[in-house]
C-alpha positions in Angstrom: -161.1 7.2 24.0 -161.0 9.5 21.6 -163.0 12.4 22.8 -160.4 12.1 26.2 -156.9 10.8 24.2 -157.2 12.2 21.1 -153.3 12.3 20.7 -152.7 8.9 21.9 -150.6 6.2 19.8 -151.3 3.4 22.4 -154.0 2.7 24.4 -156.2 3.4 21.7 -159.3 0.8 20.9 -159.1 -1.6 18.1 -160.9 -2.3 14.8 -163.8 -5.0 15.9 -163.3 -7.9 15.9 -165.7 -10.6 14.1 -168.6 -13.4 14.7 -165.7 -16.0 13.5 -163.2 -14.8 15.6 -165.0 -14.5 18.7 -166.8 -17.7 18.5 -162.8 -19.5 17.4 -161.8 -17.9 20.6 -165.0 -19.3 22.6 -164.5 -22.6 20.8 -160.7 -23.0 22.2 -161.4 -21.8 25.7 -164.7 -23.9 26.4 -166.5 -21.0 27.5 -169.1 -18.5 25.7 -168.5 -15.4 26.4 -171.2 -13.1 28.5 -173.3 -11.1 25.9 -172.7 -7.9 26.9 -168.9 -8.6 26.8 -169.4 -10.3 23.5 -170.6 -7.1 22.2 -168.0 -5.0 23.1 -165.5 -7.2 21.3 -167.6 -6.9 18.2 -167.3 -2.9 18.7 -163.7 -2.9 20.1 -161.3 -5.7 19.8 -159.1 -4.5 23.3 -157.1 -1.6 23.2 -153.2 -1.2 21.4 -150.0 -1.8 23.6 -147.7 0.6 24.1 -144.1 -0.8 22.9 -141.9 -2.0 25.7 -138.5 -1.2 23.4 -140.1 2.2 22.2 -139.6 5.4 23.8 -142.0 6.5 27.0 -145.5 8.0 25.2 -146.6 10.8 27.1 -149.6 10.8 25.7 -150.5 7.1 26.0 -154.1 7.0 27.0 -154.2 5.0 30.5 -155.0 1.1 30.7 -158.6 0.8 31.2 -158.6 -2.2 33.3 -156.0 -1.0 35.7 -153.6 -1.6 37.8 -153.2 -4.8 35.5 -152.8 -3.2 32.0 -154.8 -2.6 28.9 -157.7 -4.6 27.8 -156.8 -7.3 25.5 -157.1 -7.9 22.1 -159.2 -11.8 21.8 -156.2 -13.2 20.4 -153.9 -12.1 23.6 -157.0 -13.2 25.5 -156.6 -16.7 24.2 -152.8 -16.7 24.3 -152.9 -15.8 27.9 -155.5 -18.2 28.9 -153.7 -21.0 27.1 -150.8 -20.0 29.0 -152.4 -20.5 32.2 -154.1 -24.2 31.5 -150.5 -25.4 33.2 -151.6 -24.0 36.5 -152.7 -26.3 39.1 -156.4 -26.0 38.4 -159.1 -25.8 41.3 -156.2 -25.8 44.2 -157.6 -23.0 46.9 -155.6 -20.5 47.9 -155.7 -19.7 51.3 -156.2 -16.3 52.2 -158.7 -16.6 55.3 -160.3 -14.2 53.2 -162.8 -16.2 51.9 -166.3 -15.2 53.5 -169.7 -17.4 53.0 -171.1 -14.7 50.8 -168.0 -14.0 48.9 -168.7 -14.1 45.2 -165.5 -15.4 44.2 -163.9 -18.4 44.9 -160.6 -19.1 46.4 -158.7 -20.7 43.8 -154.7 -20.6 42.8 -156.6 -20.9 38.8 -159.7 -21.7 37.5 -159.8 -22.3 33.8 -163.1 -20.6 33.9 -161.2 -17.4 34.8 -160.9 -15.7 31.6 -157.8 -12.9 31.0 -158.9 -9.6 30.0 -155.8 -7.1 30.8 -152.6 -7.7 29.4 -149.7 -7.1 32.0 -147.4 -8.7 30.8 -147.4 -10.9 34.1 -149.7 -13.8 35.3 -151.4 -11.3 37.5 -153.9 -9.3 36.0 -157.8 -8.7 35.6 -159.9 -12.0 34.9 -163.7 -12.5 34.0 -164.9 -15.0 36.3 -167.2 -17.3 34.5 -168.0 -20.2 37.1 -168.8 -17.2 40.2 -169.3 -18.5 43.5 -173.7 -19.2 44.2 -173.1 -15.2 45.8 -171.3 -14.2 42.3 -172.4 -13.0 39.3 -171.2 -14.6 35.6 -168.7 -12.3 34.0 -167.6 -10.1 37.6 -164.1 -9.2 37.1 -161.3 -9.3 40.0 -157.8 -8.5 40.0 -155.9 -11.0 40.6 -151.9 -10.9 42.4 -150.6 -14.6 42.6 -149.3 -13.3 45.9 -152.4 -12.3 47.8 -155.1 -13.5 45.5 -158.6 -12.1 44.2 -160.2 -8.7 45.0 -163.5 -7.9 42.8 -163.1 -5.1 40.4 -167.0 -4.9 39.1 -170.1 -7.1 38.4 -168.8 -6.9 34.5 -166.8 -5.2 32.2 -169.2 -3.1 30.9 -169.8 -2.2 35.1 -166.0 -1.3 34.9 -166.1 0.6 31.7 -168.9 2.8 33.3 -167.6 3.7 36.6 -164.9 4.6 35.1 -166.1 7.0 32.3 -167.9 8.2 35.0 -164.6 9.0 37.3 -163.1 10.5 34.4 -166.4 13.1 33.6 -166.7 14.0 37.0 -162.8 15.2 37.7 -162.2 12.5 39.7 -159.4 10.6 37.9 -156.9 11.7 35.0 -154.8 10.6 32.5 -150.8 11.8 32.7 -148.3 10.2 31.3 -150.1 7.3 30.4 -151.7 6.2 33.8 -153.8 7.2 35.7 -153.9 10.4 38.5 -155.9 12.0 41.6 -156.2 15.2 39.7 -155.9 17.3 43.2 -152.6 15.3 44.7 -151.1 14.2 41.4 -150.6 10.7 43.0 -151.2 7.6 40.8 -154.5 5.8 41.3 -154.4 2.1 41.2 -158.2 1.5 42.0 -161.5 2.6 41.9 -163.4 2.9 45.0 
């Protein structure tokens, strides 16, 4: 992030965060955490928020979990999570998307689905912890309350990766704080 956003005031990655708090986190949600996302928190704690009163920061360094927002610090990840325990838990949703080898599963919530962007909205990107038998623990999906999941990545470090990777190669860049097709200047809301 710094390398790429070296003048950015938001979007930037937090101090670690520690054993206690991730385990306190853990502890209040039911769930462990996968390890390799566990690590990451102990390297980054999520990324700062740009201020929704403050002025427009050009040089905001895009959300990495996009189109849902910036990945969130474990204390908005619990906040969020708690704020979801009032949704109607393991009620499908029926998209007639759902496949036999689809590795998530059709639900309104699951309280195994773990928030990891902060949107400011109910929709977002979750870490599914209780996949489907064709899932894998700790794939992420975006999720719109309107038309429900789509997978993002096996993981968040899989996310991470790819897009690193998009942003090396020219094939995605930052303006004005989200993210652009470098040739058409159109915003990018996924990667393929």
């Amino acid at each position: 992030m710094a390398t790429h956003f070296p003048r950015a005031t938001h979007g930037r990655l937090r101090p670690p965060a520690t054993e206690t708090h991730l385990q306190n986190v853990e502890t209040a949600m039911g769930q462990r955490l996968p390890d390799d996302v566990r690590e990451l928190y102990l390297r980054f704690d999520g990324t700062t928020l740009p201020s929704a009163h403050g002025p427009r920061d050009v040089d905001c360094a895009p959300p990495l979990l996009f189109p849902h927002g910036h990945w969130c610090s474990l204390e908005d990840m619990l906040r969020s999570w708690q704020g979801l325990q009032t949704m109607p838990v393991d009620a499908k949703y029926n998209t007639g998307n759902e496949q036999d080898s689809d590795p998530l599963r059709e639900y309104v919530y699951h309280r195994s689905w773990i928030p990891i962007s902060n949107s400011g909205t109910s929709d977002g990107v979750y870490m599914d912890l209780e996949p489907s038998r064709w899932g894998i623990r700790g794939q992420l999906f975006s999720y719109d309350f309107e038309s429900g999941p789509r997978m993002l990545a096996t993981s968040l470090l899989a996310h991470l990766d790819k897009l690193l990777r998009y942003v090396e190669q020219g094939l995605l860049e930052a303006y004005q704080g989200t993210w652009v097709d470098p040739d058409t200047r159109e915003a990018v809301y996924q990667l393929d």
